[in-house]
C-alpha positions in Angstrom: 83.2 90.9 105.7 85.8 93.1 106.8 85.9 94.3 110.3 87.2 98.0 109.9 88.2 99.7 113.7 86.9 103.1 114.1 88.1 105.5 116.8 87.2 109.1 117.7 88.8 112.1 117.9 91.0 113.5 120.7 88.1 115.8 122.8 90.9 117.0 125.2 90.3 120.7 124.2 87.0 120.3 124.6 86.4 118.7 128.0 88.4 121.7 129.5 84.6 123.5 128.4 82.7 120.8 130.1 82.3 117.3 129.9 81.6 115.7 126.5 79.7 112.5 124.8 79.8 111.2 121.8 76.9 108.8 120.7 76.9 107.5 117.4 73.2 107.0 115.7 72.2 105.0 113.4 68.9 105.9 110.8 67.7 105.5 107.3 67.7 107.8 104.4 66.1 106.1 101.3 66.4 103.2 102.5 70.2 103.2 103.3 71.3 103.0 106.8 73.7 106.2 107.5 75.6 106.5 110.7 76.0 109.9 112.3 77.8 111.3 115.1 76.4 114.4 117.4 77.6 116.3 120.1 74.9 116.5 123.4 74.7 119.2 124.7 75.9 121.5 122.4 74.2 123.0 119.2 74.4 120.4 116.2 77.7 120.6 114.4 78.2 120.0 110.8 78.7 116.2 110.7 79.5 113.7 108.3 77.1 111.0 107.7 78.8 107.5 105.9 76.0 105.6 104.3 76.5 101.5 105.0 75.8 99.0 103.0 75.2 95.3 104.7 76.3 96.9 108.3 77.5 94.8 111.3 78.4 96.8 114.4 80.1 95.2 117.3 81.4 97.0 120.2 85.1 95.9 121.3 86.0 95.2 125.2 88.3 98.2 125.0 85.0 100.8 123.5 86.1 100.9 120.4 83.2 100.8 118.0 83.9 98.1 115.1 81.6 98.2 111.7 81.7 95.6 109.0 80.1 96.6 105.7 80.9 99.2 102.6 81.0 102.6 103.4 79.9 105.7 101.2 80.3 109.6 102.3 78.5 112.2 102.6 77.9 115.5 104.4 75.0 117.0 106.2 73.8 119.4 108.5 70.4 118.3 109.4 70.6 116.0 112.6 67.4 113.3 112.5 68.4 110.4 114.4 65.8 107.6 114.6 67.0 105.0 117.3 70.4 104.7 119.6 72.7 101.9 118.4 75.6 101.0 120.9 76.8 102.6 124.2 78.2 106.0 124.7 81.9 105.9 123.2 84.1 108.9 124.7 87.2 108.0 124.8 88.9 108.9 121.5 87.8 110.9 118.0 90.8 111.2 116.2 90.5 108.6 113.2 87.4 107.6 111.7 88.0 104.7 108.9 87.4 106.9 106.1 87.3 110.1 107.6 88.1 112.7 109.8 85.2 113.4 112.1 84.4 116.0 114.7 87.6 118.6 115.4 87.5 121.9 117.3 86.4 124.1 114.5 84.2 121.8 112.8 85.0 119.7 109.8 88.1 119.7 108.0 88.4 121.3 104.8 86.3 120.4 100.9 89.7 118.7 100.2 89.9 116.3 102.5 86.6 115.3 102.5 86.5 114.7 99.0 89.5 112.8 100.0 88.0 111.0 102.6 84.8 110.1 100.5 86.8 108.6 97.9 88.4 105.9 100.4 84.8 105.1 101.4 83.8 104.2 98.6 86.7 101.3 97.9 85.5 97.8 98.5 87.7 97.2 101.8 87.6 93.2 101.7 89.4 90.5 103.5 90.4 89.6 99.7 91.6 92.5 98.9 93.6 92.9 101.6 95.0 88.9 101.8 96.4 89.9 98.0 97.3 93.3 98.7 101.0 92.6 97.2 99.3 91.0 94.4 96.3 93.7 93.5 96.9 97.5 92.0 93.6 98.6 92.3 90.0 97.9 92.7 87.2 100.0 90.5 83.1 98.7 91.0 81.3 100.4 88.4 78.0 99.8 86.2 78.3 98.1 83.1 75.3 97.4 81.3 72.6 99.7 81.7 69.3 98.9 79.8 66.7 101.2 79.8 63.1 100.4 78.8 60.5 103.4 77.3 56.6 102.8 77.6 53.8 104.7 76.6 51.4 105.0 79.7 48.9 102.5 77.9 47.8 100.0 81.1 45.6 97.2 79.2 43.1 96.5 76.4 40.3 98.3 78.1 42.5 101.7 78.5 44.1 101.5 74.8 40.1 101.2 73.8 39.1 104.0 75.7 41.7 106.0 74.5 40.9 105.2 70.8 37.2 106.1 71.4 37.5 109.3 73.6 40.5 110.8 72.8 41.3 110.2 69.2 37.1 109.5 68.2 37.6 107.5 65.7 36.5 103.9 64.5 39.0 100.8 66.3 39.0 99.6 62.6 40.6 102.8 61.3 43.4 102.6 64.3 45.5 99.7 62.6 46.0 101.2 58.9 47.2 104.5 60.6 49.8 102.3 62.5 51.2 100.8 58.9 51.6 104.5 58.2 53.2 105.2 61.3 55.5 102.5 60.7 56.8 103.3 57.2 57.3 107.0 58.6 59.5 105.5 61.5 61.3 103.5 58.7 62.1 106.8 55.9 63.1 108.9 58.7 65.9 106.6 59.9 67.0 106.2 56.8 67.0 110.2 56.2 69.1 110.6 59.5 71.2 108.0 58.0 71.7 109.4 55.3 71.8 113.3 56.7 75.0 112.1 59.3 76.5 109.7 56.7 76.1 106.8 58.4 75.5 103.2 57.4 71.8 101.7 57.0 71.2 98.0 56.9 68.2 95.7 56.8 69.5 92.9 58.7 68.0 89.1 57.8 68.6 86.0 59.9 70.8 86.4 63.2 73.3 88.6 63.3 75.7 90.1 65.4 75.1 93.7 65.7 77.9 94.7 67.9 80.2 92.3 65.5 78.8 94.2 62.6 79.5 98.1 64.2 82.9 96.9 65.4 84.0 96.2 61.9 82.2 99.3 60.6 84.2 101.3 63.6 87.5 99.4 62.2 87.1 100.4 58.3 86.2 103.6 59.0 86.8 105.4 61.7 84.3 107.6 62.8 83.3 110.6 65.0 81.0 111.3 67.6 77.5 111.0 66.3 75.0 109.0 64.7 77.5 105.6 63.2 75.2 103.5 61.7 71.1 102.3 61.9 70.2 98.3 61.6 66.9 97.3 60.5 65.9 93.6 61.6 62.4 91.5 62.4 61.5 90.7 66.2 58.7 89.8 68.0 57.2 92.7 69.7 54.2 93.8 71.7 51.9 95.4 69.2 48.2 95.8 68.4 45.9 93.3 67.3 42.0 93.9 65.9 39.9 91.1 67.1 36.3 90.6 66.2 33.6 90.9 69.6 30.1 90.3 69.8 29.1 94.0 69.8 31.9 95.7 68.0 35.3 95.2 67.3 37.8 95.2 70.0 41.7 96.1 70.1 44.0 93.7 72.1 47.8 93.6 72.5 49.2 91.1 71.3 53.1 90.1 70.2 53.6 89.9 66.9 56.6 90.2 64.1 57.5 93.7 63.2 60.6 95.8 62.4 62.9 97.3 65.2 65.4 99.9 64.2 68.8 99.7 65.9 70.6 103.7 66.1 74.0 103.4 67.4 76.0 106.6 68.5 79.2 107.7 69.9 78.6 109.7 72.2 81.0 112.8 73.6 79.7 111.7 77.3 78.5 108.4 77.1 80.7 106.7 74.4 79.5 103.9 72.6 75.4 103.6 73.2 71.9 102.4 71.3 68.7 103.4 71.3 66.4 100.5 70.0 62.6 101.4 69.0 59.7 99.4 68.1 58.1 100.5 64.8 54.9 99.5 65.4 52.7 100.7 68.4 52.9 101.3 71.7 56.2 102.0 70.1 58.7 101.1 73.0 62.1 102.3 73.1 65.3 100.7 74.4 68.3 102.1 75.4 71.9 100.9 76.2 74.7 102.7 78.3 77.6 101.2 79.6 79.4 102.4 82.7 82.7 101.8 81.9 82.4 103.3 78.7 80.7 106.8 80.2 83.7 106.6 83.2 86.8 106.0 80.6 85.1 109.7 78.4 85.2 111.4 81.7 88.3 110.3 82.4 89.6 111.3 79.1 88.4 115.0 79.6 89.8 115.3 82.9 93.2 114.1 80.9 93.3 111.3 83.7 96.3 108.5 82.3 94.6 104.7 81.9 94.4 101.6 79.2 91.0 100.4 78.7 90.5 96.9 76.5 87.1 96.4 75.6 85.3 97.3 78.3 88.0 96.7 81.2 90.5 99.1 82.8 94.0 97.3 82.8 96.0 100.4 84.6 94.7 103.3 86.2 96.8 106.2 87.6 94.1 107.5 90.0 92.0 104.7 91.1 90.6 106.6 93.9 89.9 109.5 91.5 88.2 106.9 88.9 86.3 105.2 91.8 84.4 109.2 92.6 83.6 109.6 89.1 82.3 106.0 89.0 79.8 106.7 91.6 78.5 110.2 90.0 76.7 108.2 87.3 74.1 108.3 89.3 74.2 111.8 90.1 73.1 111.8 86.3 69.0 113.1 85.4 68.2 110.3 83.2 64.3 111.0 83.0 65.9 113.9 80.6 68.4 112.4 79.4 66.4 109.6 78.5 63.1 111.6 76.6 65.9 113.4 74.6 67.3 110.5 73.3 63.6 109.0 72.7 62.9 111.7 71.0 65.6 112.2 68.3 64.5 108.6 67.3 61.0 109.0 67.4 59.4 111.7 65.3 55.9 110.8 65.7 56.1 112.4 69.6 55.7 115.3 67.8 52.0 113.9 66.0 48.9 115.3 67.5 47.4 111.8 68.6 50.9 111.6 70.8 52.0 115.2 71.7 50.4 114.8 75.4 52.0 111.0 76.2 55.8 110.9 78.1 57.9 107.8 78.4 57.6 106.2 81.4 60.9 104.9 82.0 62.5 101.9 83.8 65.9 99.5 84.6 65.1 96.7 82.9 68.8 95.7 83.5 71.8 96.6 85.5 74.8 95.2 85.8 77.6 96.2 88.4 80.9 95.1 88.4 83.9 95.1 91.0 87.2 94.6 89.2 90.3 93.9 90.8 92.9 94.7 88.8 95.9 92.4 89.6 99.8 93.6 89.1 100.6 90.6 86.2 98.8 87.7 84.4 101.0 85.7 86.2 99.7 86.8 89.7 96.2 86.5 88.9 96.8 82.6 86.2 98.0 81.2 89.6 95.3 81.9 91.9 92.1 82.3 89.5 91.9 78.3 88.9 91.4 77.9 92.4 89.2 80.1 93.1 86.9 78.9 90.2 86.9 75.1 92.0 86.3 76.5 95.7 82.8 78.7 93.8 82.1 75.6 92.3 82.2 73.2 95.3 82.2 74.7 98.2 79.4 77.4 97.1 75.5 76.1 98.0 72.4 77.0 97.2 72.1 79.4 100.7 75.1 81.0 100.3 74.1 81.8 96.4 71.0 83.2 98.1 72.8 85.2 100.7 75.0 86.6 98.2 72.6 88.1 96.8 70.4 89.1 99.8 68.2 86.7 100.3 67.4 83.8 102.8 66.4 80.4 102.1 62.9 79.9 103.0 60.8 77.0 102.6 58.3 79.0 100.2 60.5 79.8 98.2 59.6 79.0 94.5 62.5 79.2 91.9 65.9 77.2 90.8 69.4 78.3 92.2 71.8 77.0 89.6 75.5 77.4 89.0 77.5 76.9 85.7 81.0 76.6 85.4 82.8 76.6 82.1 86.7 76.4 81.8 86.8 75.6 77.9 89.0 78.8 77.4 91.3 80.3 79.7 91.3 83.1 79.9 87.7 83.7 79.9 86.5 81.2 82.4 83.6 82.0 84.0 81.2 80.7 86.2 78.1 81.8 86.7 75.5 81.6 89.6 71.5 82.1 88.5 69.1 83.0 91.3 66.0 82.9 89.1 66.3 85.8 87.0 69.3 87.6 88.7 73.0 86.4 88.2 76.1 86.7 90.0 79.4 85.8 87.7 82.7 86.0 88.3 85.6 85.8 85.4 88.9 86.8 84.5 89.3 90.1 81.8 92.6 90.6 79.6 94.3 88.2 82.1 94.6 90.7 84.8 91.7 91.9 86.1 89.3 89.4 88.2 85.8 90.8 87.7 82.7 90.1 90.2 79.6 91.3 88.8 75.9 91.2 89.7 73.0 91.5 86.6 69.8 92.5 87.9 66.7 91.3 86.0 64.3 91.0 88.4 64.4 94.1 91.4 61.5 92.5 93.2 63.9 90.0 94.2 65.6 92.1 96.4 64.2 93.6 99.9 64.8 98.0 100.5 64.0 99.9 103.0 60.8 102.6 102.0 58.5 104.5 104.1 54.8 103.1 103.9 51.7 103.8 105.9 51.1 101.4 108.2 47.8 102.1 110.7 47.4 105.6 109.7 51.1 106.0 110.8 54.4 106.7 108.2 57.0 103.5 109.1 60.2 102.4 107.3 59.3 98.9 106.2 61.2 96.2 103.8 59.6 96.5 100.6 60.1 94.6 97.4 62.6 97.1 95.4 60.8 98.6 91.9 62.6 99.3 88.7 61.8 102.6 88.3 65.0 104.7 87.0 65.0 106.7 90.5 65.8 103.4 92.3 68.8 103.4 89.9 71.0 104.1 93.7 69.1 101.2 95.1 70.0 98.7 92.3 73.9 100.1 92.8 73.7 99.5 96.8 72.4 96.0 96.4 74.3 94.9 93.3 77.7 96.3 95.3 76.5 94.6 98.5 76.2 91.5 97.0 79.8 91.6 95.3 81.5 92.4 98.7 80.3 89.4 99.8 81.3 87.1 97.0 84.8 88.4 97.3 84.6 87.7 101.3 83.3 84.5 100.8 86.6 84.0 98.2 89.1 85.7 101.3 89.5 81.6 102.7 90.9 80.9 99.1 94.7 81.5 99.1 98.3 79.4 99.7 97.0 78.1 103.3 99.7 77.5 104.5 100.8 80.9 106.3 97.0 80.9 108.1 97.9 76.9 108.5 100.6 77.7 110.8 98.7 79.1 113.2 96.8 75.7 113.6 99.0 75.2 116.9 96.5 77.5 118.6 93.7 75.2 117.5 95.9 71.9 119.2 97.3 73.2 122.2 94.5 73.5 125.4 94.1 76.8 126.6 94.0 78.0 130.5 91.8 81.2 131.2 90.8 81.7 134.7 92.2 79.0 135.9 90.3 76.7 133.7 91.7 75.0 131.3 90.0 74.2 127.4 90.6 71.3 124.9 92.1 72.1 121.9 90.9 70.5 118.3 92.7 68.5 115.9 92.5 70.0 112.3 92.7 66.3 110.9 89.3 65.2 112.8 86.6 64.7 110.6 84.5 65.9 113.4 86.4 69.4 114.4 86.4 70.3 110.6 82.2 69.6 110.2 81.8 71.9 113.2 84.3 74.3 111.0 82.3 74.1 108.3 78.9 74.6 110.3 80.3 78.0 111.6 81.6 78.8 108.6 78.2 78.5 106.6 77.5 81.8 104.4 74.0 82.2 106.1 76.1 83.3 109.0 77.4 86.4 107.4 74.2 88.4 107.6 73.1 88.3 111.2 75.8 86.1 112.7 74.9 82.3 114.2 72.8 80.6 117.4 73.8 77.8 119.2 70.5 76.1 117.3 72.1 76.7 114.2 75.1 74.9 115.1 73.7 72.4 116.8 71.1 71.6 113.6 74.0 71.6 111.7 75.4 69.1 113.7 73.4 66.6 114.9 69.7 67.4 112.8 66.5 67.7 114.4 65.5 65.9 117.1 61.7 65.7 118.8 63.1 64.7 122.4 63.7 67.6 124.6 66.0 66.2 126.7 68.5 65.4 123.8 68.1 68.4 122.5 69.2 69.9 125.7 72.0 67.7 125.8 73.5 68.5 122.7 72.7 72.4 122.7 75.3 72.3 126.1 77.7 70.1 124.2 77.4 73.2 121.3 77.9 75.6 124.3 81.2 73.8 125.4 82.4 74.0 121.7 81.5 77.8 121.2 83.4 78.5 124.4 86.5 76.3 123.3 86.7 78.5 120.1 85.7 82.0 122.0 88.9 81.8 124.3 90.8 81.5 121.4 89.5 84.1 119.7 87.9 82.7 116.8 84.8 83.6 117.1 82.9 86.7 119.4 79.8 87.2 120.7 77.6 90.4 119.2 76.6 92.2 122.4 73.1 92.1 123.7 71.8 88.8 122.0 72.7 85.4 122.0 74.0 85.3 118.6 77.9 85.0 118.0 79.9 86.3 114.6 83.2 84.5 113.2 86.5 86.8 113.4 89.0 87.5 111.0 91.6 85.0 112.3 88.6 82.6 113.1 87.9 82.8 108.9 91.5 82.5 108.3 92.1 79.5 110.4 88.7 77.7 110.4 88.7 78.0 106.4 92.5 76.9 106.0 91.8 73.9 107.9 88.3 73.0 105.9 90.5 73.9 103.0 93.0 71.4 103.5 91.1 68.8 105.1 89.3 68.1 101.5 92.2 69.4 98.9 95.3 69.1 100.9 95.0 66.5 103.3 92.7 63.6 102.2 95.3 63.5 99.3 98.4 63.1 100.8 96.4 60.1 102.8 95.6 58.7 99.6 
């Protein structure tokens, strides 16, 4: 995680009126923590608020306020602060990292916020900055975007009521008007076939569908609308009449039935599907990808940039591409989404249905970070090792923290990770975290993608505001797929691909951090007192390396019990345990004085610096790669 310094502004002008102080704050707004900075004393300026994603704060020993996490901007005039988060800072507001804060005069001007706003939102990692010389750009956008349509029937015993009391009719006289309703669904896709001129097939066996449009895209060319509908059998939920002791009784059950495929080009969402069910509850589908929607909106704006399949190679305004990116979800999709359902799905329009809306939910997301390197040759050299340090060095807690989670011991589910190098390029590998994956791979042989699919958003932990003894409290909730937590699946999915990529930072040519390993050797004196230094080719040195370097520690930082576990296990005798608890202390303070590692201020927990993750890791690095070979 990078460490990003922030300073504020020059008050001078100001204190000549009185003497000033500048507190920053730190609350929650949906769930997303937001920083915000207020004047005391005065009446509430305009601020700007930055929204922080996976936030560390640490307060330097010269004042200077230091934040580690992903920043997005924003503006706001309402000041609600919730709780104080670090000491007065007063020295100076001149440079924010993404902004330009408080000024006499108020905030600068709608262009240089925009500006400003626009840097926030860049993933600012140690990776990208170790390959700055190598790396163009860097664009995190959605990609796949599934949405899911269902008709508000809860269970057996509400589709029964609703039979009885809403429609009156017999439950045996339900299922032959759903054949009908079927067949309609069927003619009237082929009639909008037919009225766009589009292509209508009844697909048999497997098939590719997106195969099957690509080559109907290459023969003929088309334009934006309706390009072709695919008919094919699948395994649905539907309706089933089963016999009861009284009368009979309808049940859902999943069963084979026909599912028709529309696939569009759209003018603002380029290539998409919608996908309905043919037989009841009649549940629609749709498909969206991000990159797709961001290279139209590009394309209208007459923005320059090559897209390949669904990658951007070049881009001439990354920072101009990274704002639009993030308005997809500025987007009203409940609209959106019942307009699409119903251009597919006439019977909306049918008496029984007239009154029922789509209730509509992510049933996936996928959001991807690409960094887009300057050659294939850049990226062919270093992309091989980063696959073998995922694949080795990677366990099942750092998977877990990756992705925002903990390892707990009642925890039930499989953390798995697959590697495949059969093809190159196209390597992948792939970390599964029961129904949620985190992959990383290499597109058109310059861009290295990082990308989160969510499947399952109870996995992951937001912040809501529940009732809890008669009183309203922010409390960690599991996170829900409705589409209005579409921002909350971004902010976790985005979170979780910063910290990949700072996990990868320690993955490099080691040998420029290597030569820094004299500080490690040489003792140092402060205060008179002098500390051991460590050898880099000690088994032991490198274990307590790896111990701080363990990717639990990212989160929250590390104890001296966490070392010390890591080190020596548990033990029942108290008197050991003291013993080798001190022995960790003496370590900790051998790599403090030399600036390796700091400790977060009020608690007794320390955090790894920068030159601490460049060192530490380029000696673990070499250790196993580099220097048990050359002894061999």
């Amino acid at each position: 995680m990078a460490t990003l310094p922030v300073s504020f502004g020059d008050i001078q002008q100001r204190r000549q009126a009185g003497p000033v102080q500048l507190s920053p704050y730190l609350r929650a707004r949906d769930g997303i923590p937001l920083l915000s900075f207020c004047q005391y004393g005065r009446d509430p300026l305009e601020k700007l608020q930055l929204q922080l994603i996976d936030v560390q704060f640490f307060v330097s020993e010269h004042n200077v306020l230091q934040i580690s996490g992903t920043m997005l901007a924003g503006r706001t005039k309402t000041p609600h602060f919730a709780w104080r988060l670090v000491q007065p800072l007063s020295q100076r507001v001149e440079k924010a990292f993404c902004c330009q804060l408080i000024r006499p005069g108020g905030i600068s001007s709608q262009a240089s916020l925009e500006q400003n706003a626009v840097k926030a939102t860049q993933v600012a990692t140690r990776f990208v900055q170790k390959f700055a010389s190598l790396v163009i750009a860097c664009l995190s956008c959605h990609d796949r975007l599934i949405f899911k349509g269902y008709l508000p029937f809860g269970g057996d015993r509400h589709l029964n009521d609703w039979v009885d009391h809403q429609l009156k009719i017999r439950r045996k006289d339900f299922i032959p008007q759903l054949r009908k309703f079927s067949e309609q669904l069927v003619q009237d896709s082929k009639q909008l076939a037919q009225e766009a001129g589009a292509h209508w097939e009844y697909l048999q066996g497997k098939t590719k569908k997106e195969k099957l449009i690509d080559g109907l895209l290459r023969e003929r060319p088309h334009a934006d609308g309706l390009v072709a509908v695919l008919c094919c059998q699948e395994t649905c939920r539907s309706v089933q009449l089963r016999h009861a002791e009284q009368r009979p009784w309808l049940a859902f059950k999943r069963r084979q039935q026909r599912v028709l495929y529309y696939y569009y080009l759209d003018p603002r969402f380029g290539r998409r599907y919608v996908r309905i069910e043919t037989w009841f509850p009649f549940t629609v589908q749709v498909y969206v990808n991000g990159h797709e929607w961001l290279a139209r909106q590009m394309a209208q704006r007459g923005w320059g940039f090559v897209q390949e399949d669904n990658t951007f190679t070049q881009l001439d305004d990354p920072a101009g591409a990274q704002r639009l990116a993030n308005g997809l979800l500025k987007i009203r999709w409940q609209g959106q989404l019942n307009r699409w359902a119903e251009a597919v799905n006439p019977l909306l329009k049918h008496p029984w249905f007239r009154r029922l809306k789509y209730r509509w939910v992510i049933d996936q997301a996928e959001y991807a970070t690409d960094v887009i390197f300057r050659d294939p040759q850049s990226l062919q050299a270093l992309y091989p090792r980063l696959l073998d340090h995922a694949a080795v060095n990677f366990s099942a807690q750092d998977i877990m923290m990756f992705l925002g989670r903990r390892l707990h011991w009642r925890f039930d589910g499989e953390v798995l990770t697959e590697c495949k190098k059969d093809r190159w390029p196209g390597a992948r590998i792939k970390h599964r975290l029961k129904g949620n994956w985190l992959k990383m791979y290499d597109k058109q042989g310059v861009v290295l993608r990082v990308e989160t699919v969510i499947n399952q958003s109870r996995e992951f932990q937001v912040r809501r505001q529940r009732e809890r003894k008669g009183k309203l409290q922010m409390v960690w909730c599991p996170m829900n797929k409705g589409i209005a937590n579409l921002y909350q699946y971004q902010a976790a999915a985005l979170a979780a691909n910063v910290r990949y990529l700072e996990a990868l930072s320690v993955v490099a040519d080691p040998s420029p951090a290597y030569q820094h390993v004299d500080t490690l050797a040489r003792p140092q004196r402060v205060e008179e007192r002098s500390y051991a230094g460590f050898n880099p080719a000690r088994r032991e040195d490198v274990t307590l390396f790896q111990a701080i370097l363990q990717g639990e520690h990212l989160l929250r930082g590390f104890r001296n019990a966490d070392v010390r576990r890591r080190l020596h296990g548990e033990t029942a005798d108290r008197q050991q345990r003291r013993r080798q608890s001190a022995a960790v202390g003496r370590l900790l303070k051998r790599l403090h004085v030399r600036g390796l590692i700091a400790k977060i201020p009020h608690t007794r927990r320390w955090h790894v610096t920068l030159a601490g993750q460049q060192i530490m890791g380029a000696c673990v690095q070499l250790y196993h790669h580099g220097l048990s070979n050359i002894a061999a």
